[in-house]
Every structure is written in C-alpha cells, then in structure tokens.
C-alpha positions as CSV (number, residue, x, y, z in Angstrom):
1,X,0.0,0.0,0.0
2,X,2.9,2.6,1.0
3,X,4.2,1.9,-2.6
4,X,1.0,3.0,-4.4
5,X,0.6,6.0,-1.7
6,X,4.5,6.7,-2.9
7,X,3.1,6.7,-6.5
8,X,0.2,8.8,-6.2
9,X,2.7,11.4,-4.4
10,X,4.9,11.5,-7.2
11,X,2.3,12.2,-9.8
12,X,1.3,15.3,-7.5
13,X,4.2,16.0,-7.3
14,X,5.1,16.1,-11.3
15,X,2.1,18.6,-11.7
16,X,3.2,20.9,-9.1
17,X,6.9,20.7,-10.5
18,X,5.0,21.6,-13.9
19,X,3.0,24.3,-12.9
20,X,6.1,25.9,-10.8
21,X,8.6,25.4,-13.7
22,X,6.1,28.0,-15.9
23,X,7.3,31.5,-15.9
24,X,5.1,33.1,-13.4
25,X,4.1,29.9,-13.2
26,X,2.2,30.4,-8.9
27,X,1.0,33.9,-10.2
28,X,-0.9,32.3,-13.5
29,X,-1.7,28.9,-12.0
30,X,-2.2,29.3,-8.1
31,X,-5.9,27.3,-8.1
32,X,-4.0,24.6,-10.2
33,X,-1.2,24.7,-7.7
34,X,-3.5,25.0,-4.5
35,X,-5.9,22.4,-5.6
36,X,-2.8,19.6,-6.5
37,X,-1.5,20.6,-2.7
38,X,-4.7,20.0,-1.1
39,X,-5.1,16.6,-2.7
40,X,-1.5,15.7,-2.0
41,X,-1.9,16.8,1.5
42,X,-5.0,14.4,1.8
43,X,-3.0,11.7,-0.2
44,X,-0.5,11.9,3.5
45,X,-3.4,12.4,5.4
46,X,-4.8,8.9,4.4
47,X,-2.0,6.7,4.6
48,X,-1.7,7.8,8.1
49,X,-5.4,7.2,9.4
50,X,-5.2,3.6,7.5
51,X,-1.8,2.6,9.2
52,X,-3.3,4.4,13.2
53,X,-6.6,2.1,12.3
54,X,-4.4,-0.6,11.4
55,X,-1.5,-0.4,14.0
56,X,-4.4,-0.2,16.3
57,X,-6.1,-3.4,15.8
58,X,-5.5,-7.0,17.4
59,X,-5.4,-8.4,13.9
60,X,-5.3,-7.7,10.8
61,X,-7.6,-10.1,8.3
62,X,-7.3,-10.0,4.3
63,X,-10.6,-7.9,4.0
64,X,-9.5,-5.5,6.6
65,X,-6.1,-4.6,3.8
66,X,-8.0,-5.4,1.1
67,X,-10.8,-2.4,1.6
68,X,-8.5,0.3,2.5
69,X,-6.4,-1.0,-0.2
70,X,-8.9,-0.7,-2.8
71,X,-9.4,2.5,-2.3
72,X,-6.1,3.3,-2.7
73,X,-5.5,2.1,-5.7
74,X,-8.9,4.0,-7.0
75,X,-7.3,7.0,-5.4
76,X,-4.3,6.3,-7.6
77,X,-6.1,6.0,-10.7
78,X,-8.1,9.4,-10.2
79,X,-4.5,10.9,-9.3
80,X,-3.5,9.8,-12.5
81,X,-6.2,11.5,-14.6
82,X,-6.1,14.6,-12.7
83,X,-7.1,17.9,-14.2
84,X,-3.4,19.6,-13.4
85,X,-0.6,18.5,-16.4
86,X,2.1,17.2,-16.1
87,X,5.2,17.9,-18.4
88,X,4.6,14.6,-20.4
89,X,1.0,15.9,-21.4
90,X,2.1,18.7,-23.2
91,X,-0.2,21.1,-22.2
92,X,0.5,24.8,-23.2
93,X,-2.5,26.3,-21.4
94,X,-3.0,24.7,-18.1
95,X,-5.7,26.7,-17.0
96,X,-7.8,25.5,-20.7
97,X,-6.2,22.0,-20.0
98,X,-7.4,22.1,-16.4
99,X,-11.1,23.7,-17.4
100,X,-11.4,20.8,-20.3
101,X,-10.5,18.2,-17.7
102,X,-12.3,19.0,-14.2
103,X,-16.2,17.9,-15.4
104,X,-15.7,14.1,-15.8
105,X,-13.2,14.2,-13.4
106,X,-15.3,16.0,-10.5
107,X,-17.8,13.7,-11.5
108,X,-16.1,10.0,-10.4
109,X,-14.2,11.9,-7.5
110,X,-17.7,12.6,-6.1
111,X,-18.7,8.8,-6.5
112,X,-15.6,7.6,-4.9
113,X,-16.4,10.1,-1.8
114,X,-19.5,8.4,-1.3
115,X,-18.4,4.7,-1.8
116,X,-15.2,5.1,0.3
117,X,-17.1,4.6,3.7
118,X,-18.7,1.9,2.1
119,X,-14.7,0.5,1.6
120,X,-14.2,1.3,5.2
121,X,-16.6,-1.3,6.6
122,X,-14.2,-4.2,6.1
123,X,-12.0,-2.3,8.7
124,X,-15.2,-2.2,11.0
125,X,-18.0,-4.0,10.7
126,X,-20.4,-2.0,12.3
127,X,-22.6,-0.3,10.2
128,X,-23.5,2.9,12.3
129,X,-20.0,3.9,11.2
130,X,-22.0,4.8,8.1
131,X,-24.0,7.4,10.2
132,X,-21.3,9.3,12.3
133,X,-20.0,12.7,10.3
134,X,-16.6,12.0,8.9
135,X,-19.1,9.6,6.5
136,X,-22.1,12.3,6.0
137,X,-18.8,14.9,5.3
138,X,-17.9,12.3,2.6
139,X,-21.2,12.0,1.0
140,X,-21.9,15.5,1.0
141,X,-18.7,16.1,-0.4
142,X,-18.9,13.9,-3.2
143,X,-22.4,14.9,-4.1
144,X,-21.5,18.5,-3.9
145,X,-18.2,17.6,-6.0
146,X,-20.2,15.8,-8.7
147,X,-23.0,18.0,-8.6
148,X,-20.0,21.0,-9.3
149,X,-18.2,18.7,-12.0
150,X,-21.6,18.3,-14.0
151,X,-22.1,21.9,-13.8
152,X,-18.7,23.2,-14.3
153,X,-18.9,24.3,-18.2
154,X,-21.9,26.2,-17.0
155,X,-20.9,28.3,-14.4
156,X,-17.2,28.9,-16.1
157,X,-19.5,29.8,-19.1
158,X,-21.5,32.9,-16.8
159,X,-19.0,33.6,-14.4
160,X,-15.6,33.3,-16.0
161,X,-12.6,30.9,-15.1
162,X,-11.1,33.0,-12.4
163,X,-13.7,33.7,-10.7
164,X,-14.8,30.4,-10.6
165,X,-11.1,29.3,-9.4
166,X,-11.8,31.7,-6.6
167,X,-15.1,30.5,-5.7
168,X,-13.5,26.8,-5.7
169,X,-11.0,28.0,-3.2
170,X,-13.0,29.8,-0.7
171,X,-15.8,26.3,-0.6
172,X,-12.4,23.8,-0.7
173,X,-10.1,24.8,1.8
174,X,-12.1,25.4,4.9
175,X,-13.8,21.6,3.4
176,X,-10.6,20.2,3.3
177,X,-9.3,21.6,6.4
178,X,-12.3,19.3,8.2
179,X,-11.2,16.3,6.3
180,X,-7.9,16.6,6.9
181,X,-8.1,17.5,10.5
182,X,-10.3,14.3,10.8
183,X,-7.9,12.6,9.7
184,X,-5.8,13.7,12.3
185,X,-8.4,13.0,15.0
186,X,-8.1,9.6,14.1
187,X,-4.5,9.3,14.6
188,X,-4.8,10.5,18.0
C-alpha cells in the first residue's frame, strides 16, 4: 500500500513541478497549484489514518487490507487522470487543460467520496459507522463535488474561469481543512 501512496505522491508531485517550472508559473496557475496541494496533503493524510486504524487493531484479516487497499489504488487512478498537467502531457495552457478536464473528473471523485465509507466497513463492521460525520462529510462532499463537475462548463461559461477558481477555493479549503483535520483525529 505505501508503494502505491509513494506513486500517487509523485504524480502530484510532477504537476506541481510543472505548474512551478512555468514563468510566473504560482502567479498564472495558483488554483491549479492549491488544488494539487490540497489533494496531495489528503493523499498523506490517508496513509496515516489507515496505518493508526491498522496499528491499532488486534489483527489484521485479508478484508481489513483489502478495503482500504482498494481505495487506494482508486485513489491512484483518479490521481493519475487529474485535471493539473504534467510535463509529459504537453499542455500549453493549463488553465484550458485544467477547465477541459475538471467535469468528468469531478464527477467520479464525487462517486468515490460516497463509496469510500462503504470500503471502510471491512475495517469495522459495524454499520453505524455509516452514520457518524466524517461519512455524511464524505457523502456531501462527493455529491457537492459531482453536482460542481456536471455543472462546471456552465458556471465557467456565466462567471468566468477566475472567478470560478476563486469561488472553488474559498468552498475547498475550509472543506478540506475538516477532512484533513479528521484525519488527524483519528491518529490520535
């Protein structure tokens, strides 16, 4: 699991090298480069809770790794077809390439929000872990996420592309600040 978390990182990492290496590469890009960092600081965040759950359990069965596991390597693939470039994809507009991408995207992030505590249960059986609100955050969030991705070309379309990077911004990070910080809460 630590080597597909390792791989995911390095593709974040490749699309924040990319946007960087652009001349004025933070001042064009910042969303790009904001919204890669949030994601790989919840890529960190992850791996962590799974190994507290894990190192905290008497034993560890094949459905307990194989849940969590899953969902990494889903997490991988959706790293892999992020909307940021990397060098390799040849994008010469990364804001266009980023626009172009986000819809489908946003749309099978979403999903994945909403079946991940589904995932979860092979670490715990017990269903009312389906009820408490780290997994209403993650359905919310992936409904709000694929609702956003289907309308994406709309709103870009009325409101323009940097004020609907702004807009993204001000609903993600105090979002991923809960996630994140639930993460943590689990560690401890």
């Amino acid at each position: 699991m630590a080597i597909i978390i390792g791989m995911t990182v390095n593709e974040l990492l490749q699309r924040i090298t990319n946007v960087l290496s652009r001349e004025n590469g933070l001042a064009l890009y910042w969303y790009e480069a904001f919204f890669t960092i949030i994601f790989l600081i919840a890529t960190i965040a992850y791996f962590f809770s799974y190994f507290s759950i894990a190192g905290s359990a008497d034993v560890i069965t094949v459905t307990m790794f194989l849940g969590p596991f899953t969902v990494v390597c889903v997490w991988y693939i959706l790293i892999f077809f992020f909307p940021v470039p990397k060098k390799e994809d040849g994008a010469i507009d990364i804001e266009a390439h980023f626009i172009s991408k986000v819809p489908r995207w946003a749309v099978f992030t979403g999903l994945f929000m909403i079946v991940t505590p589904f995932a979860m249960l092979t670490m715990e059986s017990d269903i009312s872990l389906l009820s408490i609100s780290a997994s209403i955050q993650n359905y919310l969030g992936g409904l709000l996420m694929a609702f956003l991705g289907v309308l994406t070309p709309i709103i870009v379309s009325r409101i323009g592309i940097r004020r609907f990077k702004f807009c993204m911004v001000a609903l993600s990070a105090p979002w991923s600040l809960i996630i994140v910080a639930n993460s943590f809460y689990t560690l401890s």
